[in-house]
C-alpha positions as CSV (number, residue, x, y, z in Angstrom):
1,X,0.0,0.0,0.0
2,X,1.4,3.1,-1.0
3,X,0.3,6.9,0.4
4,X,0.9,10.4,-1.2
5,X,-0.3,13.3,0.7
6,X,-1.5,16.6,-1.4
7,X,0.1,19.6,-0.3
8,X,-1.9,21.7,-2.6
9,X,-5.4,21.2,-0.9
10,X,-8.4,23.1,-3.1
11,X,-6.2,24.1,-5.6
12,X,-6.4,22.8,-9.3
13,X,-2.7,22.0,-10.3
14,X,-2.3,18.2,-12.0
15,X,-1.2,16.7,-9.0
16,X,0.8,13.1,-10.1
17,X,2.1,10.0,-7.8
18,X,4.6,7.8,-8.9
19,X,6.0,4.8,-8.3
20,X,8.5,2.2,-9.0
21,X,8.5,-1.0,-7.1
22,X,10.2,-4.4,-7.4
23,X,7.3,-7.2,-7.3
24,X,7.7,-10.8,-6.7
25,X,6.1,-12.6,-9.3
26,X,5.2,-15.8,-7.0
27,X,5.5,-15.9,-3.3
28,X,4.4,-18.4,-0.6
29,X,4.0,-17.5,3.0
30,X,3.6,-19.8,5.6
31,X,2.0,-18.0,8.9
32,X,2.2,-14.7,7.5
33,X,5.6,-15.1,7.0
34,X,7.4,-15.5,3.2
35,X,8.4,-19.1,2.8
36,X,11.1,-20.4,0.3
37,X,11.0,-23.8,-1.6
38,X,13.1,-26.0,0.2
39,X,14.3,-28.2,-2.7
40,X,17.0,-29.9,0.1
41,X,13.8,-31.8,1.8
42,X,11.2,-34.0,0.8
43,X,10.6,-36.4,-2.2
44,X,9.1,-36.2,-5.5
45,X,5.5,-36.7,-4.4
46,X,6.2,-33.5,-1.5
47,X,7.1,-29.7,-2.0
48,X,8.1,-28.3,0.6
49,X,8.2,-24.7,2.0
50,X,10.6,-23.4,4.9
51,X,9.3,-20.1,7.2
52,X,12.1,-19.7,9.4
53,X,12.0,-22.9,11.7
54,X,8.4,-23.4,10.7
55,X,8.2,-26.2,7.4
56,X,4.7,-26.8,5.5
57,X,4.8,-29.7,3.0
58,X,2.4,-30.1,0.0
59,X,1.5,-32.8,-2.0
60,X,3.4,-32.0,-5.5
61,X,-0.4,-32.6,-7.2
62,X,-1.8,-29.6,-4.9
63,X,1.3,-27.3,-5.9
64,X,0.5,-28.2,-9.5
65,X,-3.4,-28.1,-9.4
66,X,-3.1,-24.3,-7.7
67,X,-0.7,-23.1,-10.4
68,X,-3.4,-24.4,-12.5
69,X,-6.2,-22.5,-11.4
70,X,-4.2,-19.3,-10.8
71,X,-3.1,-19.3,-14.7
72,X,-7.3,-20.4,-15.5
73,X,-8.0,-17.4,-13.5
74,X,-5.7,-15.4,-16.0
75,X,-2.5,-15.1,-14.2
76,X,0.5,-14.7,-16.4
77,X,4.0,-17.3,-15.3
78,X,7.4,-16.3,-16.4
79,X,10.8,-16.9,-16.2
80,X,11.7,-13.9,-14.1
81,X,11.1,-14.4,-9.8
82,X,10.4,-10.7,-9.5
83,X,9.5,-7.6,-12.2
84,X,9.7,-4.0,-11.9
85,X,6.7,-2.2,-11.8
86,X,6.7,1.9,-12.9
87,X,3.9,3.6,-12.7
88,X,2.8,6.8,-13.2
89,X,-1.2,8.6,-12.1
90,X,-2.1,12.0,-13.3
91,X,-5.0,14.0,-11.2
92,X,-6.2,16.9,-13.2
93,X,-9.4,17.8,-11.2
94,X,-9.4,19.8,-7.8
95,X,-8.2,18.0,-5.2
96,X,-8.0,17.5,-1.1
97,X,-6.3,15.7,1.7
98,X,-4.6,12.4,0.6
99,X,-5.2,10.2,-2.0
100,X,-4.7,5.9,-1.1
């Protein structure tokens, strides 16, 4: 979540926010905490994924079938972890306080 304050309350003056962020494309997190893959542990028919000392394992069909329904829902996998997102919002009209 990102926050811009507008220092220019009632006035009309094209106010913009930007931002560039760094976005993982996939991430797992295992009690509100971002797991990794631990591909040291398990066998083929396990995944497993490592929160600090907590460890969650999933049966390898589970992994798959979400991946499935997250690309049938219209997500887009690639070969990059994480992407770069810039993005730029222009507000033309009269504006006042924040904007969220």
């Amino acid at each position: 979540m990102f926050t811009c304050e507008n220092n220019s309350y009632g006035q009309r003056n094209g106010s913009s926010v930007s931002l560039e962020v760094e976005v993982h494309m996939e991430m797992v997190t295992v009690g509100e905490r971002e797991a990794v893959w631990d591909e040291n542990c398990g066998v083929d028919v396990v995944v497993w994924f490592r929160a600090g000392e907590v460890s969650l394992g999933l049966s390898f069909l589970i992994v798959k079938r979400m991946k499935w329904e997250e690309e049938r829902g219209g997500w887009v996998r690639g070969e990059k972890k994480k992407v770069v997102v810039n993005r730029r919002e222009q507000f033309d009209e009269v504006m006042g306080g924040g904007v969220e």
